[in-house]
C-alpha positions in Angstrom: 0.0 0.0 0.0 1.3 3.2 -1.3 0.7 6.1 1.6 2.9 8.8 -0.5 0.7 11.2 -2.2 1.2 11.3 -5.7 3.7 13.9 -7.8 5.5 14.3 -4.6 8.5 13.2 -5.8 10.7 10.9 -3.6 13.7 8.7 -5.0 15.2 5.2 -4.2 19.0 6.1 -2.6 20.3 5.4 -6.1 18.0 8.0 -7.9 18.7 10.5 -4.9 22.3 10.4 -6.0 21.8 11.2 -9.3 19.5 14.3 -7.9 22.3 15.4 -5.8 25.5 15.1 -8.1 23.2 17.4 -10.8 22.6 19.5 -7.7 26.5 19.8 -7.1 27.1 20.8 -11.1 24.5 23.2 -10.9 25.9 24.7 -7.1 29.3 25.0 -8.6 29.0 26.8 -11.6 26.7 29.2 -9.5 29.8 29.7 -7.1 32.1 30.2 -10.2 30.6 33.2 -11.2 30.4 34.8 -8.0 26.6 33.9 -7.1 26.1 34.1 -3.0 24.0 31.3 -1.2 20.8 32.0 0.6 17.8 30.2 1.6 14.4 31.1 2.3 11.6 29.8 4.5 9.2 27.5 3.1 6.5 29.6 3.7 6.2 33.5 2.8 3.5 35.8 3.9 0.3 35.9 1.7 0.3 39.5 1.0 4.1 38.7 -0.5 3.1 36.0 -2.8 -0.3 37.6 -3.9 1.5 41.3 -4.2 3.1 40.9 -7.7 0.4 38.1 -9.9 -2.8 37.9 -7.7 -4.7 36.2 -9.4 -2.7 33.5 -11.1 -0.7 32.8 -8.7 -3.8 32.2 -6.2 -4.7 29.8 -8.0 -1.7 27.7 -7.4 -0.7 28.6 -4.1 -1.1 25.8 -1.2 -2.7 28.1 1.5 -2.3 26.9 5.0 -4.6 26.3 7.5 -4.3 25.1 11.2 -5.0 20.8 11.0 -7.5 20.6 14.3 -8.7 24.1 13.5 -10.3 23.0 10.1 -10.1 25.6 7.0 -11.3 28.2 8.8 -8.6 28.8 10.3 -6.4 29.6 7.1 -3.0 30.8 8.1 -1.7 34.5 6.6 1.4 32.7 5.0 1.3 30.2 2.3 3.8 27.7 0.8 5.9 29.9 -1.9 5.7 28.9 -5.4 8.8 30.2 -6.7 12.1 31.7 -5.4 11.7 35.1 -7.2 9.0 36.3 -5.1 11.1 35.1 -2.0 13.9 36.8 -2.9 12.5 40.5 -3.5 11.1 40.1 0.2 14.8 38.8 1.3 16.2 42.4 -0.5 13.9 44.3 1.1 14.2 42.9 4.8 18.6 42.9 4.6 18.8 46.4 1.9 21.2 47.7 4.6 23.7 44.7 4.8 23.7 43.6 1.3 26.7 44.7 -1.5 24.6 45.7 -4.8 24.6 44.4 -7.6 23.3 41.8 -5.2 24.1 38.1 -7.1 22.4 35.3 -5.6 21.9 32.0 -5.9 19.0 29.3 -4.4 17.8 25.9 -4.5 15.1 24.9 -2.9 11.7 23.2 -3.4 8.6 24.9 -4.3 5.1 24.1 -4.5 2.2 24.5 -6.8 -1.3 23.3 -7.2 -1.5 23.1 -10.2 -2.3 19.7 -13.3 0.5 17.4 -13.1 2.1 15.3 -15.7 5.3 14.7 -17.4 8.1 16.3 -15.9 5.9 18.6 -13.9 4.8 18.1 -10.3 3.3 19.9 -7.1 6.2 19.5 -5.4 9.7 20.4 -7.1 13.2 21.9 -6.9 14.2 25.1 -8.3 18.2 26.3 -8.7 17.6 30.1 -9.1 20.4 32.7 -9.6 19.5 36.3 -9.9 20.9 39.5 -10.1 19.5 42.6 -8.1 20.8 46.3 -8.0 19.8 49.7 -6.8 19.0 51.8 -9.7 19.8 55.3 -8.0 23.4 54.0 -7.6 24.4 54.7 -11.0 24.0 56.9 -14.0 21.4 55.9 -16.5 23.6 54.6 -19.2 25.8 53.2 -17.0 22.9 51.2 -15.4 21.6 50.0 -18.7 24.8 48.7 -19.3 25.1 46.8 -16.0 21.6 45.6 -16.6 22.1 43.6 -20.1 25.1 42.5 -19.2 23.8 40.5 -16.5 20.8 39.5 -19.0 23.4 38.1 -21.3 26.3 36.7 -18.5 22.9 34.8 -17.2 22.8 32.7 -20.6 26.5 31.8 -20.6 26.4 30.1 -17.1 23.1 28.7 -16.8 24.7 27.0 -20.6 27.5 26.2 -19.3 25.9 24.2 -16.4 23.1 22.5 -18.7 26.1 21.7 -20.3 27.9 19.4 -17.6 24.5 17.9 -17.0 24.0 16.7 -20.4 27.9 15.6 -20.6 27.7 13.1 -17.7 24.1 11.9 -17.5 22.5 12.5 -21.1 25.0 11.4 -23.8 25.2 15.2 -24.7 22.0 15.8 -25.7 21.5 18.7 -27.8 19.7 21.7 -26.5 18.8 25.2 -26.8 18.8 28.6 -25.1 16.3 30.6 -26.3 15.8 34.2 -25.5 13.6 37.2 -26.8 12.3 40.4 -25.0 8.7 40.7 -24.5 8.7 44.9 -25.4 9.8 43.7 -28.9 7.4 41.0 -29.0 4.8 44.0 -27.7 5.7 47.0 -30.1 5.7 43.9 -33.1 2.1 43.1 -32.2 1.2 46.8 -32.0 0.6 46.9 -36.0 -2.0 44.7 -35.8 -5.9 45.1 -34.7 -5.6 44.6 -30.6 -8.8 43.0 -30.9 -6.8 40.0 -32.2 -3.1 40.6 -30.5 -4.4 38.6 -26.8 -4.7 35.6 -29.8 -1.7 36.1 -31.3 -0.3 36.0 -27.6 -1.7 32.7 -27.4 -0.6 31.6 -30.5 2.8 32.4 -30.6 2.7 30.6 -27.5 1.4 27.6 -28.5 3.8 27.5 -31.5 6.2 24.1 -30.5 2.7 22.4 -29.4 1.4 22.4 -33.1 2.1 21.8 -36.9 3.3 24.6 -38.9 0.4 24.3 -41.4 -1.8 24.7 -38.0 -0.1 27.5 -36.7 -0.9 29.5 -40.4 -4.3 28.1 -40.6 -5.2 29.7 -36.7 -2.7 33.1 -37.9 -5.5 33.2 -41.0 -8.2 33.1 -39.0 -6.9 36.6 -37.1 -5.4 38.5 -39.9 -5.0 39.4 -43.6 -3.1 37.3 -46.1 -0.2 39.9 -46.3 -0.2 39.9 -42.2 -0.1 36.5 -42.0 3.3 36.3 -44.2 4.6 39.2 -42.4 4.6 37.2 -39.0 5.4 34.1 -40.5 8.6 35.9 -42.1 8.9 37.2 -38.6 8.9 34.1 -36.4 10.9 32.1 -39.1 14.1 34.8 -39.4 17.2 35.0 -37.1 18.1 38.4 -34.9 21.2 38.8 -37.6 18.2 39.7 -40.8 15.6 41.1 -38.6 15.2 44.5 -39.7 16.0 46.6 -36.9 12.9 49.1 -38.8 9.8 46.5 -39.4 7.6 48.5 -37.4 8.2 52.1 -38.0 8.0 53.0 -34.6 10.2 54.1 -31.7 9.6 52.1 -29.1 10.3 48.8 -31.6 13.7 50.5 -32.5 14.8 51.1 -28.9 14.1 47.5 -27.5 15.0 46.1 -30.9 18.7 47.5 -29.8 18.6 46.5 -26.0 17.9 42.9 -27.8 20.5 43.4 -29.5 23.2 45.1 -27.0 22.4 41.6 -25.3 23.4 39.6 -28.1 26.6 41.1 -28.3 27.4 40.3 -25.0 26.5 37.3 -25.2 28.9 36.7 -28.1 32.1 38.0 -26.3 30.8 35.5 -23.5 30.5 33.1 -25.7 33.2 33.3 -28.3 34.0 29.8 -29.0 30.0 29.3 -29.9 30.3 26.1 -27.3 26.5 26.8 -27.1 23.3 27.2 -29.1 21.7 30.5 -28.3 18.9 31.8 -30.4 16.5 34.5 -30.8 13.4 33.1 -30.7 9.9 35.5 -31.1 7.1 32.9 -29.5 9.3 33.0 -26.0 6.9 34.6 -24.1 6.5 33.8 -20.1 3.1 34.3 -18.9 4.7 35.7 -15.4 4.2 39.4 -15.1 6.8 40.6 -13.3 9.0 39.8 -16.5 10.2 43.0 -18.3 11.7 42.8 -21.6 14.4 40.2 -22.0 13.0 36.1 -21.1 14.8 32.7 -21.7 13.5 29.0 -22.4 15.6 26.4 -22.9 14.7 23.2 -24.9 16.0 19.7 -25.7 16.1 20.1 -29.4 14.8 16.6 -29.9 11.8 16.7 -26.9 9.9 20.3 -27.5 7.4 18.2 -25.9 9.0 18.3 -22.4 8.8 22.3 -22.5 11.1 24.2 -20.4 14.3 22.8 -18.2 15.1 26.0 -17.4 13.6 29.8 -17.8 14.0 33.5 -16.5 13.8 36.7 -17.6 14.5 40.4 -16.2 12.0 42.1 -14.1 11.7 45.8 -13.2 10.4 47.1 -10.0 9.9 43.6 -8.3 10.1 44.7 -4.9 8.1 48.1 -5.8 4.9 45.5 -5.5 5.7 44.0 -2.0 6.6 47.9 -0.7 5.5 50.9 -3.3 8.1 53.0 -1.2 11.0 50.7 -2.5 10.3 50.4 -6.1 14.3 51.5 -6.9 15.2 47.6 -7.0 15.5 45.8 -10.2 17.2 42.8 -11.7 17.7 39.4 -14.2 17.4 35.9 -13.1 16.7 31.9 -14.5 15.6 29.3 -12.9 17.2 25.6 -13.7 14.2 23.3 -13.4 15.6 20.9 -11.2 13.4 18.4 -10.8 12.6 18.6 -14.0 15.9 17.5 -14.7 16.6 14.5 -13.1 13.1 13.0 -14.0 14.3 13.4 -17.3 17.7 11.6 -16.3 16.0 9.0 -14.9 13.6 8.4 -17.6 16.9 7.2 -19.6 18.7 5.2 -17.5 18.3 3.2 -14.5 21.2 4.2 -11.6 22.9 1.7 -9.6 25.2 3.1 -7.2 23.2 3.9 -3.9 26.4 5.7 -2.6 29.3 7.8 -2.4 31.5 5.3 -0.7 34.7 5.0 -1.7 36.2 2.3 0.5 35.0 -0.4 2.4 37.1 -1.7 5.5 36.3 -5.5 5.7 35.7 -6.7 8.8 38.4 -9.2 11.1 37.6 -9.8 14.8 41.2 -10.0 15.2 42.7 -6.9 14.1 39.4 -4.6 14.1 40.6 -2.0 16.6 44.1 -1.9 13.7 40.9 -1.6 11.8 39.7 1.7 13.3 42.7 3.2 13.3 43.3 2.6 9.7 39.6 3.5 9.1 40.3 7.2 10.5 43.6 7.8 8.6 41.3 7.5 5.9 38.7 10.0 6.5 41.3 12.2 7.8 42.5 12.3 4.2 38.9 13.1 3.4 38.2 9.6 2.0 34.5 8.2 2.0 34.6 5.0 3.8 32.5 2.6 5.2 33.5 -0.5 8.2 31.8 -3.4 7.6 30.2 -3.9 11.2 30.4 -7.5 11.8 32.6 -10.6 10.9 31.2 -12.4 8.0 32.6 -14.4 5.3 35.1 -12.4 3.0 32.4 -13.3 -0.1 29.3 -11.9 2.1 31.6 -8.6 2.4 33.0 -8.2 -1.0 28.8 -8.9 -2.0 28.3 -6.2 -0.1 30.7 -3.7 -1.6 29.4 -5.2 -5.2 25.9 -4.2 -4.7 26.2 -0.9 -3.2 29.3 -0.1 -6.0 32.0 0.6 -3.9 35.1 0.8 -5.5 37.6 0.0 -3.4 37.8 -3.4 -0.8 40.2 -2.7 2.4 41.4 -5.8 3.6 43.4 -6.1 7.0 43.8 -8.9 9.0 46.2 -10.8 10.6 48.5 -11.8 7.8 48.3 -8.1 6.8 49.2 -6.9 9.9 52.3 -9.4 10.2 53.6 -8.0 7.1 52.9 -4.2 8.5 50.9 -3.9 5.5 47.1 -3.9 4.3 45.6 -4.6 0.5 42.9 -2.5 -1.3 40.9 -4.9 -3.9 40.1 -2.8 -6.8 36.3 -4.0 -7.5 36.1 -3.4 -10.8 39.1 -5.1 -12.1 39.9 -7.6 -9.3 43.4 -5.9 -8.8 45.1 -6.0 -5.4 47.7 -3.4 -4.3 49.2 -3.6 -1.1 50.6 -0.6 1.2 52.9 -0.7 3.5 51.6 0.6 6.8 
């Protein structure tokens, strides 16, 4: 009888290995590029949560409510369903002790009500890193600067760290940063009828869920003939043809060149073209706190997946949770954690349940020599295990087989005569022996 409640994830000591070696990839290239740890409570304040998307995210918040009480008792904190939200209320209580630009990085479960299926659950892991600053600290061009910077450095690590993933668990499966900014997308839908532009939201975003043919039947429906191969030409060119003047109008000129200020950053970040980055028009992310520039990244071979990891820049975050400290913007992505290590596991099936590296077998004889050994060992910063009682040498070594150790440490009292000990090598049945 299962008691677990479902899309909860929860993994077998095998599986939570793989979870928390793509946990350590993703930690370190945070720390590389100078991201600080925090953590947040599980729970934040309602008025937090609702301040910034009300009404969407009400609907997949898990309010709290007092068990013996009953729900009428409903607690004025709720679960948090992101780490963005979170983290504008972390600014805003420690503004005095932080360093801005403020870079921070986060992982920690969330949870959402909302329909579960493949790769998406009501509970799951998210690896955020953002960036926050101070906007009276610095001149206006100066601050623009600062700001896409981050927008583009944010691509080149959150790559790089997808990157490692792929390497060692997913035969380097090919995938795709994608990244467009929403005020484009905006002043490019301002030429149309905006009776029809909440459709072409909708469409655009549905664009990887369809056939092509489908997607210009539905753009047919909306517009003319001549508009419909205007947005097809649109969604099917690269930022390098766009013309920087397809909608004669200011506003699409000036966030046409922030787009493209980002690109070029991104290109001296990533010179070598180790990664696939790509402007792509039917990014969109339904979040509202996301101004201009947004990222998805895809599996190029499993659209059907969606995300494993998005973000965007947001203006005036914390200006929501406190109207008198609205001076606080930023850029951040999420890493969909979970996300990724269902994925993982859909493809392979781990075996070793730990991080063990050696395995003292066990003598009555010489077990306190044993000890002694055993602690050299860890004070060298070894993983090691002692098998606990005396059992046959095959019962032992069965032991070390099934739980993939490595390494066999065998001292007993022909060892000890010889001051010496052996380390079996699992793998190949090789025996070295070390003088003590």
């Amino acid at each position: 009888m299962v008691l677990r409640p479902g899309w909860f994830p929860e993994y077998s000591p095998a599986e939570q290995l793989v979870f928390d070696q793509v946990r350590m990839i993703i930690e370190s290239n945070y720390r590389q590029y100078g991201f600080s740890h925090i953590e947040t409570p599980a729970v934040e304040a309602n008025s937090v949560l609702l301040a910034k998307n009300g009404e969407d995210a009400g609907k997949q918040i898990f309010w709290l409510y007092g068990l013996a009480q009953g729900k009428d008792d409903t607690k004025d904190y709720a679960l948090h369903f992101d780490l963005t939200v979170p983290f504008a209320r972390y600014v805003l209580d420690r503004e005095n002790e932080l360093t801005f630009p403020f870079k921070r990085y986060q992982i920690q479960p969330v949870w959402r009500g909302e329909r579960s299926q493949r790769g998406r659950f009501k509970e799951f892991w998210q690896s955020d890193i953002d960036v926050i600053r101070r906007d009276e600290e610095q001149g206006k061009d100066n601050q623009v600067w600062k700001n896409l910077y981050y927008d583009a450095e944010m691509l080149v690590v959150v790559a790089k760290t997808l990157h490692e993933i792929v390497a060692k668990f997913l035969s380097n499966k090919p995938f795709t940063l994608h990244i467009n900014n929403r005020y484009l997308l905006a002043w490019f839908f301002s030429q149309f009828d905006e009776n029809v532009v909440p459709q072409l939201y909708n469409l655009f975003d549905k664009y990887y869920k369809m056939w092509f043919d489908v997607f210009q039947k539905e753009l047919a429906e909306l517009v003319s003939e001549a508009d419909v191969k205007k947005i097809v030409a649109f969604v099917q060119s690269n930022f390098e043809k766009l013309d920087p003047n397809l909608v004669d109008n200011d506003n699409y000129r000036k966030w046409y060149q922030e787009l493209q200020e980002v690109l070029r950053f991104v290109g001296g970040l990533n010179q070598e073209k180790k990664y696939t980055i790509i402007w792509d028009p039917c990014i969109i992310r339904w979040l509202d706190y996301y101004t201009g520039t947004v990222y998805e990244t895809l599996f190029d071979d499993d659209i059907a997946l969606w995300s494993i990891s998005s973000g965007g820049r947001y203006e005036n975050l914390t200006g929501y949770i406190n109207p008198k400290k609205s001076n606080y913007s930023g850029v951040g992505w999420s890493i969909w954690l979970s996300r990724m290590v269902y994925l993982i596991l859909e493809t392979m099936k781990p075996e070793h349940t730990t991080q063990t590296e050696y395995l003292f077998v066990h003598f009555s004889e010489t077990i306190q020599d044993i000890l002694m050994l055993a602690n050299l060992f860890v004070d060298e910063g070894k993983n090691i295990e002692i098998y606990p009682s005396v059992e046959k040498l095959g019962k032992q070594f069965a032991y070390a087989d099934k739980k993939w150790i490595p390494h066999v440490v065998i001292f007993g009292e022909g060892e000890k005569a010889l001051k010496r000990y052996k380390i079996k090598n699992m793998k190949t049945g090789e025996e070295k022996e070390i003088e003590r």
